[in-house]
N, C-alpha and C positions, 0 to 999 in steps of 0.2 A: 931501790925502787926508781924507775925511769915514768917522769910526765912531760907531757906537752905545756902548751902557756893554756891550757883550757882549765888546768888543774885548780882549784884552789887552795891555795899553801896553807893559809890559816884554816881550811875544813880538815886537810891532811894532818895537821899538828894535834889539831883538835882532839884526831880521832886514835891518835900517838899517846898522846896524853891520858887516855880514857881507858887505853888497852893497859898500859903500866900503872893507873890507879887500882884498874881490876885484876890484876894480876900480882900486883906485891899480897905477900903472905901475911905482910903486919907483923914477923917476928921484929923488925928493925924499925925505930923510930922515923928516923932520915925518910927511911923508903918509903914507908905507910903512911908520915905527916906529908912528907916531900910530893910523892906523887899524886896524892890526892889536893895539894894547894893547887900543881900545877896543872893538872886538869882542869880547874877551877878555874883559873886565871887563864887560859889558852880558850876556855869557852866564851867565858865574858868577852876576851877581845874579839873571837870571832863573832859575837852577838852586836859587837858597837860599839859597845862599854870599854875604851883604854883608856887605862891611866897614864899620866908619866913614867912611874917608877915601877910599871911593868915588865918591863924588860931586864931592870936592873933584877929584878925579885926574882925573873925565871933566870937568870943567868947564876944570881947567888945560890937558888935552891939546886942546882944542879950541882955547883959546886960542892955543897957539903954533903948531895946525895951521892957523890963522887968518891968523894973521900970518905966517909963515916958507913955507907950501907957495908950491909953483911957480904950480900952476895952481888954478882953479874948483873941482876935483875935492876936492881937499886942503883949500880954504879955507870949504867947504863940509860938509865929512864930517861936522862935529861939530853942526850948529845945529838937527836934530831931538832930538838930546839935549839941548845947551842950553835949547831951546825947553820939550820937556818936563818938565823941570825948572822952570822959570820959573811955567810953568804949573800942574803939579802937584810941588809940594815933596816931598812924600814917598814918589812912583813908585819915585826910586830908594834907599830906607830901610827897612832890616830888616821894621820896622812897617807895612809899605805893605800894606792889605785892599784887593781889590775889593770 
């Protein structure tokens, strides 16, 4: 996906988040807990609501959705948010201005 600076990064993650929560099948814990935490938590921050340890918790859930899910689906949910983060550190941080 290619954006301009008009984009909203936390609307785009949001909406990343919400496609992998409805699309995991729920055969796999990881994926079915995982992706629906992170959905969760990628909407709150875009609502306003960040905590501290939000970042740490989407980075960890991705990790063990990484490693532990069944399939593609799962072992992949998490690497736009990891990604995003990597690249912009403070997208997901109270302080984050466009």
């Amino acid at each position: 996906m290619v954006f301009d600076d008009t984009v909203d990064l936390r609307d785009v993650l949001v909406r990343i988040g919400a496609f992998f929560a409805h699309e995991s099948c729920g055969k796999c814990y990881p994926c079915q807990m995982g992706t629906a935490r992170q959905a969760e938590i990628l909407a709150r921050i875009a609502a306003g609501d960040v905590r501290p340890d939000d970042t740490a918790t989407l980075i960890e859930l991705g990790r063990v959705m990484t490693d532990t899910s069944i399939c593609g689906l799962g072992q992949a949910a998490s690497w736009a948010i990891v990604d995003a983060h990597r690249r912009w550190p403070t997208l997901l941080k109270p302080e984050y201005e466009e």
